[in-house]
C-alpha positions as CSV (number, residue, x, y, z in Angstrom):
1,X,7.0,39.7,-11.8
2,X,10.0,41.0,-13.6
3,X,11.4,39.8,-17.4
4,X,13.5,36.8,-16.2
5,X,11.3,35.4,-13.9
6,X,8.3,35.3,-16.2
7,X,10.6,33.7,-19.0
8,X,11.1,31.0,-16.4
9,X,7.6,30.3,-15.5
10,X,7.0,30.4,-19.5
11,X,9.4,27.8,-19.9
12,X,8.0,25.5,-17.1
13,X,4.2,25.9,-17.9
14,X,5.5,25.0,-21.8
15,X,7.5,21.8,-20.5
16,X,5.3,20.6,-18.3
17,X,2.4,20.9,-21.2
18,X,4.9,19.3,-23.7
19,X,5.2,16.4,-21.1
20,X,1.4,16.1,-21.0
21,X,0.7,16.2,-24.6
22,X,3.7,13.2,-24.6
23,X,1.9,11.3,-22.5
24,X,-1.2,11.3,-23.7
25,X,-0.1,11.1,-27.7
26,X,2.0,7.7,-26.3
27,X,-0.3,6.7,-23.4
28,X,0.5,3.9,-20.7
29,X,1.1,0.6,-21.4
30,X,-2.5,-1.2,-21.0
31,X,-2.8,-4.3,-18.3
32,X,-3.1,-7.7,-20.3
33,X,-6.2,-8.9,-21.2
34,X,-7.7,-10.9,-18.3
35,X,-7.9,-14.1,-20.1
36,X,-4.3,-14.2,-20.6
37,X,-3.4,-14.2,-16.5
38,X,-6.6,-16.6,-15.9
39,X,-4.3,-19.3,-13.9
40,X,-2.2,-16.2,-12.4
41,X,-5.3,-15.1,-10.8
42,X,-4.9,-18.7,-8.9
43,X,-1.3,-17.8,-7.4
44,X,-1.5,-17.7,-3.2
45,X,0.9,-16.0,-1.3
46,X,2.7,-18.6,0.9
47,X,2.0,-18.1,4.6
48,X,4.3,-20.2,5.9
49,X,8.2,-20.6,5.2
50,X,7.7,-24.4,4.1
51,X,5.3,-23.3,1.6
52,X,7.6,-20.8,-0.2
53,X,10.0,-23.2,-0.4
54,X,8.0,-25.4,-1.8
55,X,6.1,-23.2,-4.4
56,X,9.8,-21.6,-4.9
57,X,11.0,-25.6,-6.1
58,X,7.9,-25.4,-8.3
59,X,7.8,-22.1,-10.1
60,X,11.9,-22.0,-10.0
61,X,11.4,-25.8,-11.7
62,X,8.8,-24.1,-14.2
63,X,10.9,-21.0,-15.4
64,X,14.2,-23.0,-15.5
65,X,12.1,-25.6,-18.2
66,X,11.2,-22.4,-20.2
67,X,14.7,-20.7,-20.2
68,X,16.4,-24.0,-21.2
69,X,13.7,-24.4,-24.0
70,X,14.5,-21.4,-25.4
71,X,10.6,-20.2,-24.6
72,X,11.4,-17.3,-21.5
73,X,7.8,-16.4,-22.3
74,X,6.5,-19.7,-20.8
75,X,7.5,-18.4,-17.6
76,X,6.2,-15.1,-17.2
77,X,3.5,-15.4,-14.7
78,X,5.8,-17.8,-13.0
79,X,8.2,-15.0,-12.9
80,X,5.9,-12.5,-11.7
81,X,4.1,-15.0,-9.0
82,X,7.9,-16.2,-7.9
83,X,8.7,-12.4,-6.9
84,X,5.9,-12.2,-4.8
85,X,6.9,-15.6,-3.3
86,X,10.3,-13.7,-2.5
87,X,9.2,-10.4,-1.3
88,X,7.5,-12.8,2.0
89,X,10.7,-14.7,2.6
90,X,12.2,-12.3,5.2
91,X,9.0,-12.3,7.0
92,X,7.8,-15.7,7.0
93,X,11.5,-16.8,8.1
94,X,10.8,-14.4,10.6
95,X,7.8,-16.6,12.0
96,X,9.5,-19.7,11.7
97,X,11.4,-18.3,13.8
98,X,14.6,-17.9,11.9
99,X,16.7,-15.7,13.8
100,X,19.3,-14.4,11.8
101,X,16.6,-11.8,10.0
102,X,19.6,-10.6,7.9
103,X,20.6,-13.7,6.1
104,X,17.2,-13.8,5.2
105,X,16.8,-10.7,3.7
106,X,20.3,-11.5,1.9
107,X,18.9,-14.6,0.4
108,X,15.3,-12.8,-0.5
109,X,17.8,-10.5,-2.4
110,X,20.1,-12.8,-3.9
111,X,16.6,-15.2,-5.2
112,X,15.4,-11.3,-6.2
113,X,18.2,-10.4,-8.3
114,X,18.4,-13.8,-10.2
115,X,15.1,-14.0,-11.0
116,X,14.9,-10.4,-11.8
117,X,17.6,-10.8,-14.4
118,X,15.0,-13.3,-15.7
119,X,12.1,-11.4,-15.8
120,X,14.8,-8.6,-17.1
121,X,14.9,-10.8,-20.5
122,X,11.1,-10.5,-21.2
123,X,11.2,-6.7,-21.2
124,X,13.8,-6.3,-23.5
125,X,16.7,-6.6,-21.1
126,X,19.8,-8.8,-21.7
127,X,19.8,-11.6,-23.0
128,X,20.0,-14.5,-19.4
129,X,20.1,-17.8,-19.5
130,X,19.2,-20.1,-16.1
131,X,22.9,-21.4,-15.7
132,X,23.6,-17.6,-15.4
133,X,21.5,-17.5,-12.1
134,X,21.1,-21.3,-11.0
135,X,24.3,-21.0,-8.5
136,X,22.9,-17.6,-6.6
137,X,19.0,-19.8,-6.7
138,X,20.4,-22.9,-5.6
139,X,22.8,-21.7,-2.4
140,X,19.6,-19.2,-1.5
141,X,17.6,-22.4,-1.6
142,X,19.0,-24.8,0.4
143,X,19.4,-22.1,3.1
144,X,15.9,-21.9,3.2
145,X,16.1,-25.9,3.4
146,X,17.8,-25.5,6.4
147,X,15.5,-23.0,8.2
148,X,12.8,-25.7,7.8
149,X,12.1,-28.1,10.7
150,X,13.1,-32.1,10.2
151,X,10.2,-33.7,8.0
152,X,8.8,-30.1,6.9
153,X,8.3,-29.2,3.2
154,X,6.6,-30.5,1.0
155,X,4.2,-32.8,3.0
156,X,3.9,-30.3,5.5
157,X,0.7,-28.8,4.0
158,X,-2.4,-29.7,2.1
159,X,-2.2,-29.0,-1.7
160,X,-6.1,-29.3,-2.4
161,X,-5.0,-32.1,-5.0
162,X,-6.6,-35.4,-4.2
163,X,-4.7,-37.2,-7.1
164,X,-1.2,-35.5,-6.0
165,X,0.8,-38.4,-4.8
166,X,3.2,-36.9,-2.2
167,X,5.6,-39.5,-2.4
168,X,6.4,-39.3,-5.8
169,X,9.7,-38.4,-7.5
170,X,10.9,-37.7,-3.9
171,X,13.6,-38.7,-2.2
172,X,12.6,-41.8,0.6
């Protein structure tokens, strides 16, 4: 190996261990405790397009009460649960048998990129407020109101909640 090309390999192997001894004098960010996410544990997935839009009312209800009370920390399980939520859209419009699998995906993204501008402001990103997003959410949502079939939504599937009166504060 000649002069220049050991100087070279000096210079990697000295980065790369200068990299390592970074990492392991700053170390990775540790999960949360698991008593903080105990109700996050709880979250389901939706599997069907009526319930996303109903758990995306819900948890988009949620995080807008914690942006407009000033306390974006209330809502960051919601936040995290509501991009899961998202991330099914495209395929669970797909089995409802949406066919226009691109304005799907456009309305996954557009609900993606508001609430990620959200999430943005509990890791030290800009400052958002919910009237900042709440145009983007609310077209994105009632096109997904308009994939659903008459009557479907929020009676459409059993909530496991005896007491839950599925009549209230809804529309007749």
């Amino acid at each position: 190996m000649n002069k220049p090309q050991a100087n070279n390999l000096e210079r990697v192997v000295s980065s790369a261990v200068a990299a390592l001894v970074a990492m392991a004098l700053t170390g990775c960010p540790s999960p949360p405790p698991a008593e903080e996410h105990a109700d996050h544990a709880e979250f389901k997935v939706p599997t069907t397009l009526a319930e996303a839009h109903e758990q995306l009312e819900h948890m988009g209800a949620d995080i807008k009460a914690a942006f407009d009370a000033d306390k974006p920390g209330d809502a960051h399980d919601a936040l995290h649960d509501i991009g899961s939520v998202i991330k099914a859209l495209p395929a669970l419009a797909e089995k409802a048998g949406v066919e226009a699998a691109d304005e799907a995906k456009a309305v996954a993204d557009d609900l993606m990129d508001g609430f990620s501008k959200l999430d943005g402001v509990l890791h030290g990103g800009d400052k958002v407020a919910w009237s900042d997003i709440s145009e983007k959410v609310d077209v994105a949502m009632a096109k997904i109101a308009s994939w659903l079939p008459e009557g479907a939504g929020h009676e459409a599937h059993d909530h496991g909640d005896e007491d839950h009166d599925e009549e209230a504060g809804h529309d007749r």
